[in-house]
C-alpha positions in Angstrom: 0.0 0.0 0.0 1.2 3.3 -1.1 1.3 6.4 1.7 -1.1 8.2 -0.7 -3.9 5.2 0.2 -3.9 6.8 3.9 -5.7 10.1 3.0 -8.8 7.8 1.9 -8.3 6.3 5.4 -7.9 9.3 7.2 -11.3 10.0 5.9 -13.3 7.5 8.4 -11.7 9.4 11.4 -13.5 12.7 13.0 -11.4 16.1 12.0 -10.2 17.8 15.0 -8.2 20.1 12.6 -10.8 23.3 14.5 -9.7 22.7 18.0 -5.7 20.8 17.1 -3.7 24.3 17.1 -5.6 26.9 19.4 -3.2 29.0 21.1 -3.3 26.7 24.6 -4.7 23.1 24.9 -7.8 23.9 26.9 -10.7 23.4 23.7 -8.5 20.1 22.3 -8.6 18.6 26.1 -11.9 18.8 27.0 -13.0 17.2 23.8 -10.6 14.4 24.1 -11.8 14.1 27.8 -15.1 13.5 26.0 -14.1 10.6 23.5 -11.7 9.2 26.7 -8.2 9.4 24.7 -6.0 7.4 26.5 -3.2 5.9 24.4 -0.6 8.7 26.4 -1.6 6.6 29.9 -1.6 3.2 27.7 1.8 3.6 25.8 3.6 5.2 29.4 4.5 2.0 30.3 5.6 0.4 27.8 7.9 4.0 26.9 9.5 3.5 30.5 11.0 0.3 29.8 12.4 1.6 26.6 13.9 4.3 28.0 15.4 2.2 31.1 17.3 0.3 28.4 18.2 3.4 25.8 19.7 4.9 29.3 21.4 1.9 29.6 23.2 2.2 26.2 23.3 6.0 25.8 23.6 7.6 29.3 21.6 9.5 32.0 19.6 12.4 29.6 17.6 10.2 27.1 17.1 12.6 24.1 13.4 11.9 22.7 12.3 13.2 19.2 8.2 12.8 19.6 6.7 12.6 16.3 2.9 14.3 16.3 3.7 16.2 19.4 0.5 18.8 19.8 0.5 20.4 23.3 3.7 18.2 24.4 1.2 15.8 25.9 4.0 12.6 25.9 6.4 15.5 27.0 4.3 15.7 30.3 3.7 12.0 30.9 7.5 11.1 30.4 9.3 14.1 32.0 6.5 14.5 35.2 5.2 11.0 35.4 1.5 12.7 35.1 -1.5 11.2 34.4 -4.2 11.9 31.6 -6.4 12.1 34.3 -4.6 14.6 35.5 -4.1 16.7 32.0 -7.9 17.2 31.8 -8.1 18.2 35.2 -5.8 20.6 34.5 -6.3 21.3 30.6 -10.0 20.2 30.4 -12.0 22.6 32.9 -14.6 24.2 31.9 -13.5 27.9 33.6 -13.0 29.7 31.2 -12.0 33.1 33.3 -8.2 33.2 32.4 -8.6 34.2 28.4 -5.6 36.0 28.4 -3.0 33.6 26.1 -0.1 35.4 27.7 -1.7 34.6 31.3 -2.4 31.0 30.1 1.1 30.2 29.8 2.7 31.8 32.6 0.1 30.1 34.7 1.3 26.5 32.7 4.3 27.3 32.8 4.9 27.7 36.8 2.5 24.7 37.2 5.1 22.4 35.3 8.0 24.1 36.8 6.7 23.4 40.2 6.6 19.4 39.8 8.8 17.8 41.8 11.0 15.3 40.4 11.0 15.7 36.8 12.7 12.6 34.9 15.8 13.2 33.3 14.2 13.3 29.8 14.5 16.5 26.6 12.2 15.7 24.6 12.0 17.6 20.9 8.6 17.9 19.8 7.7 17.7 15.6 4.4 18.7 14.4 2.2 20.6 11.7 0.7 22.5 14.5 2.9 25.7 15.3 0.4 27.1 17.5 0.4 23.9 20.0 4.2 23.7 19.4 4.7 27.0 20.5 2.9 26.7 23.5 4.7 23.4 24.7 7.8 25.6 24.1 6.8 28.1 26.4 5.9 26.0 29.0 9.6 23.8 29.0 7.0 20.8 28.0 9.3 20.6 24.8 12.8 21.4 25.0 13.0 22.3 21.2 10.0 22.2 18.6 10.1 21.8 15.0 6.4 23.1 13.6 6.8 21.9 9.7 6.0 19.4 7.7 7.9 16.9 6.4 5.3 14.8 4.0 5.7 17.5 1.5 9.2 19.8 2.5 12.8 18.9 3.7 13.8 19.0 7.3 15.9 22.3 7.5 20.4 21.9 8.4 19.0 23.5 11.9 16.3 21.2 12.3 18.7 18.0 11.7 21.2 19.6 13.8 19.2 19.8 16.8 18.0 15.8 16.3 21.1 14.8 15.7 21.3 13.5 19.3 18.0 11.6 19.3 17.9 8.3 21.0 14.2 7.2 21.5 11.7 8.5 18.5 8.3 8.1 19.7 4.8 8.0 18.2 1.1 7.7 19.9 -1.1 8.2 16.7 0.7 10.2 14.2 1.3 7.5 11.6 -1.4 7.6 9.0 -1.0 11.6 9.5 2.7 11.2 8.6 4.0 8.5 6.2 7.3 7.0 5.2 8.1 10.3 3.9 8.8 12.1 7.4 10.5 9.2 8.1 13.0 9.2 5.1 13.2 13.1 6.1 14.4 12.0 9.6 16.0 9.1 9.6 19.6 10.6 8.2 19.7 13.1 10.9 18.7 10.9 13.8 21.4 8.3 12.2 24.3 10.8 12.4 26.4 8.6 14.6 24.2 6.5 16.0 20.6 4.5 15.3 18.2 5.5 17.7 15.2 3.4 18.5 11.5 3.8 16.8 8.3 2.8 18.5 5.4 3.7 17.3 1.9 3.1 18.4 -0.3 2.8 15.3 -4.0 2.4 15.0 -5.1 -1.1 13.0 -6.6 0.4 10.1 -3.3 1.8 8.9 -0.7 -0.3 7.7 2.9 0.2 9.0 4.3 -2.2 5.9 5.7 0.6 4.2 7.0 2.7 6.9 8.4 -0.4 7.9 10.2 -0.8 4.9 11.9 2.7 5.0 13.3 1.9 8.4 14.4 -1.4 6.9 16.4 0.1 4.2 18.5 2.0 7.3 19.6 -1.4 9.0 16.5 -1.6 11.2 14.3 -4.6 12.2 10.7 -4.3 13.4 8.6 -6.3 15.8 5.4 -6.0 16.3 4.0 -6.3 20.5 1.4 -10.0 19.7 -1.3 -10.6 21.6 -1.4 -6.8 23.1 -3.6 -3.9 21.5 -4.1 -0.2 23.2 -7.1 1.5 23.1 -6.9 5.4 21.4 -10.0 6.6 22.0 -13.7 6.1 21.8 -15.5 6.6 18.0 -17.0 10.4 17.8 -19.9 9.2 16.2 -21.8 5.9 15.0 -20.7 7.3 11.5 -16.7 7.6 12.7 -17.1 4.1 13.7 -18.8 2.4 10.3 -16.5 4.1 8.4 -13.5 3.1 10.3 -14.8 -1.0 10.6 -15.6 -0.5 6.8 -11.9 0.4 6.3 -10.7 -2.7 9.0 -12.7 -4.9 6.8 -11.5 -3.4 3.4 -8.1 -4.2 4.5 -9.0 -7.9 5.5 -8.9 -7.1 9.1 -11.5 -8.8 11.6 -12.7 -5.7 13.6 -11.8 -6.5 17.2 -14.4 -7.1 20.0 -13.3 -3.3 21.6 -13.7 -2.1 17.6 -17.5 -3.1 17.6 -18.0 -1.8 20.9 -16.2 1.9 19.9 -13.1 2.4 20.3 -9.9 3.3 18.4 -7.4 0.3 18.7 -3.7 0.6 18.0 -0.8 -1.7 17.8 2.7 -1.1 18.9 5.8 -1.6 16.6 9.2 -1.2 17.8 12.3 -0.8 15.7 15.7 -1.2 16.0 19.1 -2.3 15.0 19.5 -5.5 14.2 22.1 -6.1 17.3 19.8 -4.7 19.5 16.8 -7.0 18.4 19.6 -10.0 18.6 20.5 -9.3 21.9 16.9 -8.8 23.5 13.7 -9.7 21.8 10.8 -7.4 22.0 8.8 -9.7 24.4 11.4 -10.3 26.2 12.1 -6.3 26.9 8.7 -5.5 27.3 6.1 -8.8 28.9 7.7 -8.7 32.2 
């Protein structure tokens, strides 16, 4: 399947395009609060153990490059071991006195600044969005953040220079959005002197053949996480979800019991070098 086939895709999914890149997180939150997105709390755990065993190999800082970033929501989970619950407490209220974007972000910004305890983590967020970029910038949710895209333009000498020292690139619902293309656009700069590890949470209706074959071309090896799925979110609609079991079916996929009942279900793929994979398979890094 060509990337071009994930625009028709795309298509069965609700457009949050309205709400994605407001000038602070509060709209996007509380409607995510209302469809229960949860793949941030769902892939936590399984980002942890990665990261104990990158640290392992590359040192104390991990360096994270998080593709699809928005608001710096993995940024938060990683760095301040927060909770989505916790997000739309914070995010996803419905007072709406502080209007003031300037106001917003000083207020964000002292709240994360005032976490104890932060992990050892910079995180570098990538994303269409430069409004949401922006404001995880602001906050110190990102540590750098590249607002471009790289489906259809060239990642800049600055913007490979400061990804250069990636170890851990990072997904939670991105691919489909992006293709093999953004990752032919990053691979050469996150490869300068080393091969940093890929994991990518990806909903079932896309396929990650493709993308996977890009990643093989740069010495990598893939595994797929059997037997476990994650949910994303629930459908927006009974229309969201006919289309989307239509395009599970299409594909020659058996929609899943959660599918029929309404909810988004990914899959996790991890890639690496082909050392690495030799040395520890993926069950036996992450079923503990």
């Amino acid at each position: 399947m060509e990337s071009a086939d994930f625009q028709d895709i795309n298509e069965a999914k609700a457009n949050m395009d309205h709400i994605y890149n407001q000038r602070d997180p509060r709209a996007y939150f509380r409607e995510l609060k209302k469809l229960n997105y949860s793949i941030p709390d769902t892939a936590l755990p399984i980002f942890r153990k990665i990261i104990e065993q990158v640290r392992q190999k590359e040192g104390d800082t991990v360096h994270v490059l998080d593709l699809g970033c928005s608001y710096g929501v993995n940024a938060a989970l990683l760095k301040h071991d927060l909770s989505m619950e916790e997000l739309y407490t914070h995010w996803g209220a419905t007072d709406l006195d502080v209007t003031d974007a300037q106001e917003i972000t000083a207020r964000d910004k002292e709240y994360f600044n005032n976490l104890e305890n932060p992990e050892n983590i910079e995180v570098v967020g990538l994303d269409l969005a430069e409004n949401a970029i922006s404001f995880a910038e602001d906050v110190g949710l990102l540590d750098d953040g590249l607002a471009m895209n790289l489906e259809t333009g060239r990642l800049s000498a600055q913007a490979s220079e400061i990804i250069s020292s990636t170890d851990l690139v990072t997904s939670t619902g991105c691919v489909g959005y992006v293709t093999e293309k953004t990752f032919d656009n990053i691979l050469p700069a996150v490869m300068a002197g080393r091969s940093p590890w890929v994991a990518n949470f990806v909903l079932r209706m896309f396929p990650f053949d493709v993308i996977e074959e890009t990643l093989a071309d740069r010495g990598y090896v893939t595994e797929k996480l059997e037997g476990q799925t994650f949910l994303q979110r629930r459908f927006e609609s009974e229309d969201e979800k006919e289309q989307a079991l239509d395009q599970l079916r299409d594909q020659g996929i058996d929609p899943m019991r959660a599918e029929a009942d309404g909810n988004l279900v990914a899959e996790f793929y991890l890639s690496r070098p082909k050392k690495d994979v030799d040395e520890m398979s993926i069950e036996d890094l992450l079923v503990a």
